[in-house]
C-alpha positions in Angstrom: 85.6 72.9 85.6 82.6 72.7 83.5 81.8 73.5 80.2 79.3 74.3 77.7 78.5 71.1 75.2 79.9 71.9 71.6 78.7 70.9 68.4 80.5 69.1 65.8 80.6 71.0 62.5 79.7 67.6 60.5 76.9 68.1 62.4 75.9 71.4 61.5 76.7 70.9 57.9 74.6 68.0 57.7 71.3 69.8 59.7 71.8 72.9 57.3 72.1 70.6 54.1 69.1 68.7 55.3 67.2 72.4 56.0 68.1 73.4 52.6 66.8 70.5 50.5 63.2 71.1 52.2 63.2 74.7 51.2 64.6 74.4 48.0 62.5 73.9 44.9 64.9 72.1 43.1 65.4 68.3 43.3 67.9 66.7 45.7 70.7 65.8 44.6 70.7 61.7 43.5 72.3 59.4 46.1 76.1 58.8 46.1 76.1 62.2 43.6 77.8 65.3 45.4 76.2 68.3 45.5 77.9 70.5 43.1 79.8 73.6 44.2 78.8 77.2 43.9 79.7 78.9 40.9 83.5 80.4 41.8 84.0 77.9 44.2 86.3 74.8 44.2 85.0 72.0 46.1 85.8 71.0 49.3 86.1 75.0 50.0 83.4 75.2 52.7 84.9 72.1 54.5 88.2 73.9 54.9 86.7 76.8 56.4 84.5 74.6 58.7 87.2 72.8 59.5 88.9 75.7 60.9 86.4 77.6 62.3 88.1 76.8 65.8 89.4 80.1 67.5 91.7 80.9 70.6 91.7 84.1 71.5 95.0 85.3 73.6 94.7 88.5 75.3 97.6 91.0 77.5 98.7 94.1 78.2 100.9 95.7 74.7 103.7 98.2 75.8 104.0 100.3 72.9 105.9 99.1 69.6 107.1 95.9 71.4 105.5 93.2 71.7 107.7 90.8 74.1 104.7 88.8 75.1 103.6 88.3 71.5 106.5 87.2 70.3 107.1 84.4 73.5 104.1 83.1 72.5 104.2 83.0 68.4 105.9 80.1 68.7 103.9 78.2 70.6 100.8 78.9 68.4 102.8 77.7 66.0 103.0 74.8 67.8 99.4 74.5 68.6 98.0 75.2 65.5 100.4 71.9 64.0 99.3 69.8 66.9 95.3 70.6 66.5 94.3 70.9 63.3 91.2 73.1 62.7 92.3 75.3 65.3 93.7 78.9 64.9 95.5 81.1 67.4 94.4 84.5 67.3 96.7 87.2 69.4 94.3 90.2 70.4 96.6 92.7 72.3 95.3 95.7 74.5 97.6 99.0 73.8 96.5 100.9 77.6 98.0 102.0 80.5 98.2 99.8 83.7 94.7 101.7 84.8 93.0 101.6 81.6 94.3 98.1 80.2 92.6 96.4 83.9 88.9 98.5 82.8 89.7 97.2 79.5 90.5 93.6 79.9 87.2 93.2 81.8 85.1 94.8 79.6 86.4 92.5 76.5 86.1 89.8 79.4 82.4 90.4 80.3 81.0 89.7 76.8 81.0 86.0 74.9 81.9 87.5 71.7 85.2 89.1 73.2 86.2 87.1 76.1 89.6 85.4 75.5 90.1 82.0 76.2 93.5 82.8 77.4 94.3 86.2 79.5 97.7 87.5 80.9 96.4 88.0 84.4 98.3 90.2 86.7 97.9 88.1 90.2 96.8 91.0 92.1 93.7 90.8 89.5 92.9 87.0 90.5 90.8 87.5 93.1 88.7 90.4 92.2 88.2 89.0 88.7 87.0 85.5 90.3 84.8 87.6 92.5 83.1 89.6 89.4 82.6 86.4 87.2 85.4 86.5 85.0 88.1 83.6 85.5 87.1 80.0 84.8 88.3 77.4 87.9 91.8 75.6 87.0 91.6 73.1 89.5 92.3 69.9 87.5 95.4 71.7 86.6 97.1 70.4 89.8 97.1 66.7 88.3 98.7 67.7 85.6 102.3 66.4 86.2 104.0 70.0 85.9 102.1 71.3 88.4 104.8 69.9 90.8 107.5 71.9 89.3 106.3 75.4 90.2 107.2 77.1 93.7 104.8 76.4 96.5 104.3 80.1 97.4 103.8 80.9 93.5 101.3 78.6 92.9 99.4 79.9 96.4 99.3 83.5 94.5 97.0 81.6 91.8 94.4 80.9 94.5 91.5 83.2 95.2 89.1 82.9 98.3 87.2 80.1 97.1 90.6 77.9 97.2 91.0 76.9 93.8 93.7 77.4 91.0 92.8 80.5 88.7 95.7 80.6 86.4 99.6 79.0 85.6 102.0 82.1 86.5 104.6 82.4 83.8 106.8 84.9 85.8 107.6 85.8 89.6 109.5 88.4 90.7 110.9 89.8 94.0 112.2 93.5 95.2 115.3 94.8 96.5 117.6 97.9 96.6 120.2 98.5 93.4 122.7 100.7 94.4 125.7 102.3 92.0 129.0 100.6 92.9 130.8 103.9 91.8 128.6 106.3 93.3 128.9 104.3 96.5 132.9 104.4 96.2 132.2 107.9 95.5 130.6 108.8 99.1 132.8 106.7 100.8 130.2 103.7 101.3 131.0 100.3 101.4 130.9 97.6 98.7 129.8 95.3 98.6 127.0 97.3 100.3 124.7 94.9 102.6 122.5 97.7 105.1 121.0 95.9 108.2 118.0 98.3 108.8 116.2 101.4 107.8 118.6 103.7 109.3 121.6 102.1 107.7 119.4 103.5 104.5 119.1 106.6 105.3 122.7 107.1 106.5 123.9 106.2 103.1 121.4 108.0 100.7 122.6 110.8 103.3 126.5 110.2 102.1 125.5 110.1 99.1 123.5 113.7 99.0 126.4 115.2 101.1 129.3 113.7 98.7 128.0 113.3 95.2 125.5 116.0 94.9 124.9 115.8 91.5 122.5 112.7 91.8 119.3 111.8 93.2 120.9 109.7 96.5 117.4 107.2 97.1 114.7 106.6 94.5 111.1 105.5 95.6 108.2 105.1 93.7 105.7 107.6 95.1 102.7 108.4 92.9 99.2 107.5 91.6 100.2 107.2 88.5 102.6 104.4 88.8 99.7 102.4 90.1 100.6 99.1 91.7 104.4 99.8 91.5 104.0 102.4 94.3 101.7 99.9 96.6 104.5 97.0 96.1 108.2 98.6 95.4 107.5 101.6 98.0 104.8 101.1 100.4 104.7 97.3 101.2 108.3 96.8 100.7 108.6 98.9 104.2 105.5 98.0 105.9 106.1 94.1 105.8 109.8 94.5 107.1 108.3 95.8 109.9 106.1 93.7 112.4 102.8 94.5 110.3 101.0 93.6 107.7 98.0 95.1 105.5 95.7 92.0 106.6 95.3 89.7 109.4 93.4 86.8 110.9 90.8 87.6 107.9 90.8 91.6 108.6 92.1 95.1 107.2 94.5 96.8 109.3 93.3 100.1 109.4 96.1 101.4 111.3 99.2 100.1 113.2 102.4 101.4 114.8 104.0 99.9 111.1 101.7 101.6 108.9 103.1 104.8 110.4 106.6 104.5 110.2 106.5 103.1 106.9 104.8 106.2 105.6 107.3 108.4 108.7 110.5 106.9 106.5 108.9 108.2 103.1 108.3 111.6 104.6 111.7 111.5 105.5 113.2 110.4 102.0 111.1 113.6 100.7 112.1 116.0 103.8 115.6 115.4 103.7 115.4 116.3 100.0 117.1 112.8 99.8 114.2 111.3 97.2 113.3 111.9 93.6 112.2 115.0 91.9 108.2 115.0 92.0 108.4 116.2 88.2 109.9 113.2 87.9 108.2 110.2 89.7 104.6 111.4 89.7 104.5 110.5 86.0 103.0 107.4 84.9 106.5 107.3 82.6 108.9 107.0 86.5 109.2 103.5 85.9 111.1 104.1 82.4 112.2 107.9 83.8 114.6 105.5 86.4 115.9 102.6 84.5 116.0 104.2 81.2 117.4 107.3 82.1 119.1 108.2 84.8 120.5 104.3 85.9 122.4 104.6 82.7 123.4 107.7 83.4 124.6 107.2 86.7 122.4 109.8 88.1 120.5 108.3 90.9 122.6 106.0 94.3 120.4 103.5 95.3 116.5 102.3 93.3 114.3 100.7 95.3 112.2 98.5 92.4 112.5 94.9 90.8 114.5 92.2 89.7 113.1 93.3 86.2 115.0 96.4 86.0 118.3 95.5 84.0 116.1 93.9 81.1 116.1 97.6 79.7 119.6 97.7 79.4 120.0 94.1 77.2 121.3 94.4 73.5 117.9 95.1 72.6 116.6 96.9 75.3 115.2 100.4 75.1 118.4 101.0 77.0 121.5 98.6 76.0 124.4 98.9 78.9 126.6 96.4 79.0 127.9 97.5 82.5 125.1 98.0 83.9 124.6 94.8 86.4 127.8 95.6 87.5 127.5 99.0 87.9 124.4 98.8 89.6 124.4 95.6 91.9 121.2 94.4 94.2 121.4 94.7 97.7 118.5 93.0 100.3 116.1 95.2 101.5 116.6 94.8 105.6 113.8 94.8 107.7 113.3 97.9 110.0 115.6 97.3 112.9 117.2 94.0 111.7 114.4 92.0 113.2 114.3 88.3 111.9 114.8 87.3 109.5 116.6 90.1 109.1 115.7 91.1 104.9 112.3 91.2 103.2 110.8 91.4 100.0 107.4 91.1 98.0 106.4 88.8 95.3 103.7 89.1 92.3 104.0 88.0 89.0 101.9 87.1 85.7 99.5 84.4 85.2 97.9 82.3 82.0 94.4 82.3 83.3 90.7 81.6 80.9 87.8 83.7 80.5 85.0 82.5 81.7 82.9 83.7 79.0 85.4 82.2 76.3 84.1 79.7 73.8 86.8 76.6 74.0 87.8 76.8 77.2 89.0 73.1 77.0 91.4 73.8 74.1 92.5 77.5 75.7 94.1 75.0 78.8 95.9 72.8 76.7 97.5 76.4 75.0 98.3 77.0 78.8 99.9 73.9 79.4 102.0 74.0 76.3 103.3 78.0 77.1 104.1 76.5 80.5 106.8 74.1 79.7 110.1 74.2 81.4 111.7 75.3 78.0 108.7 78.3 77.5 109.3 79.8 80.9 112.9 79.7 80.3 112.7 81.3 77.5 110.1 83.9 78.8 112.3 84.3 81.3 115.3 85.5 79.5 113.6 87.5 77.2 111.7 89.2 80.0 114.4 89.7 82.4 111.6 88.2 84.9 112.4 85.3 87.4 110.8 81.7 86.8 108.2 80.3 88.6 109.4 77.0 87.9 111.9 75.4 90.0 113.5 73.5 87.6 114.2 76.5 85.4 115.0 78.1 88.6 118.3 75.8 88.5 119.0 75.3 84.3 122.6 76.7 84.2 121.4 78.5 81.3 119.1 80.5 83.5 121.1 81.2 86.2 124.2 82.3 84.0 122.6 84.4 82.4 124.1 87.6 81.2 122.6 91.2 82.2 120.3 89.5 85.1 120.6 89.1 88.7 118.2 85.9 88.8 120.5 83.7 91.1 120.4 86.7 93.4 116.9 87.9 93.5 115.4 84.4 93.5 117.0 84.1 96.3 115.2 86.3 98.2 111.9 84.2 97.9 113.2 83.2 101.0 111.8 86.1 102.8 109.1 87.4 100.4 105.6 88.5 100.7 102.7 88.6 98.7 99.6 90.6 98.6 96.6 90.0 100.1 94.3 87.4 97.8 90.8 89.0 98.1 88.3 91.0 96.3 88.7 93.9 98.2 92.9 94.5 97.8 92.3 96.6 94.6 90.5 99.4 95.7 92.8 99.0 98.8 95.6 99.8 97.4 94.7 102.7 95.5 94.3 104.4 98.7 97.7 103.6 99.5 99.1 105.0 96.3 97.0 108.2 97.1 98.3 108.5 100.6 101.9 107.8 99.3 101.7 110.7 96.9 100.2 113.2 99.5 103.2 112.7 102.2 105.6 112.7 99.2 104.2 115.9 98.1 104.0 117.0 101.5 100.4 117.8 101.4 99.3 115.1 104.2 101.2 114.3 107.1 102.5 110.6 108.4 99.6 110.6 111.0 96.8 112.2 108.8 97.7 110.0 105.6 96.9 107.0 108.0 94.0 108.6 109.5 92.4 109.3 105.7 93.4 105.9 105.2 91.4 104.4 108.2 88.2 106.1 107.2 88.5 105.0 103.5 89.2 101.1 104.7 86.1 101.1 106.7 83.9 102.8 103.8 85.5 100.2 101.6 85.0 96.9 103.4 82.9 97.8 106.7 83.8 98.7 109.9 83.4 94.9 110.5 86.3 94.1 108.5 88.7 96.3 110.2 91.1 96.2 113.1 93.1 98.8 114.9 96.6 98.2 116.5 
């Protein structure tokens, strides 16, 4: 990492005391006599405020009146600001949408004056951000003796194309299917309920409609507006339990026998009425529509979405259910016809990450290393309802044990997870899939058409080069 040379305030004070006394008329002041202080002012004044001229900037995403990540971190400024004096913290949140905070964040990225030196980085974001100039290079981070302590495939996810380390991720998570125990019992389904492919899914969101009509049997996140969360929870979830994948041997897969069925089984969820209301999930509010709402209200059988989920219904959760993790338990998502290893699941996750226009880049790392202590991410963790990067966290009793979470279950299925493509082009990428995932929910493309659309859109996107067919 490199970084621009910095200039001691002394310094400064003593060039602009020197420029002063040769445009002043007045005498210099006598040696050994200080200069004396501006009427008003108690001396020693302006070498306070020197002294503490020094600012980090932390920037991330604000939902709402809460501020969960603001308050994870107030302690740790608190911590930084005793352990390097002269130095102040400064929290500058963004208040967006997921759309508008990413056009945001770069724009306050782009510019010295604004650029944070720490940013909340979703690690979809890494590589496009690298690619457009705005992260700063990490790569002595991986001497630093924590470094160890972070899953293998979590700390890949911080790499963009170039190879190096472009942030330390604070969370992970993975995806799987809840389903309601009592609606389950209900429609005559098994629990504990542990479905071995896509048909055994169907079958029981079938039950369900059929038995307990009064609730949505199988909820899928299905439109533009819930951005990524339709690309990862929906779409990927079913096309990597197949034999496919989105990219391969350094190509886009423009289509594939996978790519088809994964958007055949959501026309299905929508055609056998077995899905969501669309008033409902092409909102960008779905997210907090399903675990808000209706989980607490027992009005939906099985949500396919993330570990995350039962956060909302903590003490002081926009939701509070006590019962709720064991009304609602997490079941595997099984590949398509059982193949091996038989479940899947896809992995993303947050990152601490500079700006590369930032001022003290130098002292926005050490903020990074002290917010990613075992005790931090812990503590992130159970606040957040997020899994841990860190494996040692990954095994604190505390963590595991923890009430109103399913981390012991759903880090286990890092096993089996996937992550997203890391290059410049996955962005735009996937908002073609979100667009071809509403259409076939809405019924206004078919299966075969959505895929064709998508073809064409991949090839005007990256080049024909960068393409394959299956």
């Amino acid at each position: 990492m490199s970084f621009l040379p910095k200039y001691g305030s002394t310094t400064l004070v003593s060039l602009l005391a020197l420029s002063l006394a040769a445009c002043s008329s007045n005498p210099a002041p006598k040696a050994n006599t200080p200069a004396p202080a501006p009427a008003g002012e108690k001396a020693g004044t302006v070498k306070e405020e020197k002294a503490a001229e020094k600012t980090i900037k932390i920037t991330y995403r604000k939902f709402g009146s809460a501020d969960s990540f603001g308050d994870w971190l107030k302690p740790v400024a608190e911590e930084f600001e005793k352990t390097h004096p002269g130095v102040k913290v400064k929290f500058a949140p963004i208040i967006a949408s997921e759309g508008d905070f990413f056009a945001k964040l770069a724009l306050t990225m782009k510019s010295p004056d604004t650029a944070p030196e720490v940013v909340a980085e979703d690690t979809f974001m890494i590589s496009s951000d690298v690619a457009a100039g705005l992260l700063e290079p990490m790569d002595q981070i991986k001497s630093w003796p924590d470094w160890n302590n972070f899953f293998e495939p979590v700390q890949n996810g911080m790499k963009a194309a170039d190879g190096k380390v472009y942030g330390i991720p604070y969370s992970t998570d993975t995806r799987g299917m809840f389903y309601n125990t009592n609606i389950f019992k209900k429609a005559g389904l098994p629990v504990p309920w542990e479905p071995k492919s896509w048909d055994d899914i169907l079958a029981a969101a079938q039950a369900i409609k059929s038995k307990v009509p009064d609730v949505t049997p199988f909820w899928i996140n299905s439109g533009k507006a819930t951005g990524e969360a339709t690309t990862m929870q929906t779409f990927e979830m079913l096309l990597y339990g197949t034999k496919d994948t989105l990219f391969e041997n350094g190509k886009w897969v423009a289509k594939s026998p996978g790519f088809l069925d994964s958007l055949k089984f959501i026309n299905d969820i929508y055609k056998k009425g077995l899905g969501p209301e669309l008033s409902q999930v092409l909102t960008g509010q779905a997210g907090d529509i399903v675990s808000n709402q209706m989980m607490p209200k027992e009005k939906v059988g099985i949500v396919l979405n993330g570990n995350w989920v039962p956060s909302a219904w903590k003490p002081d959760g926009p939701a509070p259910w006590k019962e709720g993790v064991s009304v609602y338990q997490l079941a595997a998502m099984p590949t398509q016809k059982g193949e091996a290893p038989g479940y899947t699941s896809m992995s993303g996750g947050w990152a601490l990450s500079i700006g590369s226009k930032s001022k003290e880049k130098e002292l926005g790392l050490e903020f990074i290393k002290l917010a990613s202590t075992k005790e931090s991410i812990k503590q992130h963790s159970l606040k957040s309802g997020d899994l841990s990067p860190r494996k040692d966290v990954a095994v604190d009793p505390e963590y595991t044990n923890a009430p109103g979470t399913v981390f012991k279950q759903a880090t286990s299925f890092l096993a089996f997870t996937h992550y997203r493509p890391g290059n410049a082009e996955y962005p735009q990428i996937s908002t073609q899939i979100q667009a071809l995932v509403e259409g076939v929910a809405t019924g206004t493309l078919t299966p075969e058409k959505a895929m064709e659309d998508y073809a064409q859109n991949v090839k005007r996107i990256v080049g024909e080069g960068k393409t394959i067919e299956k």
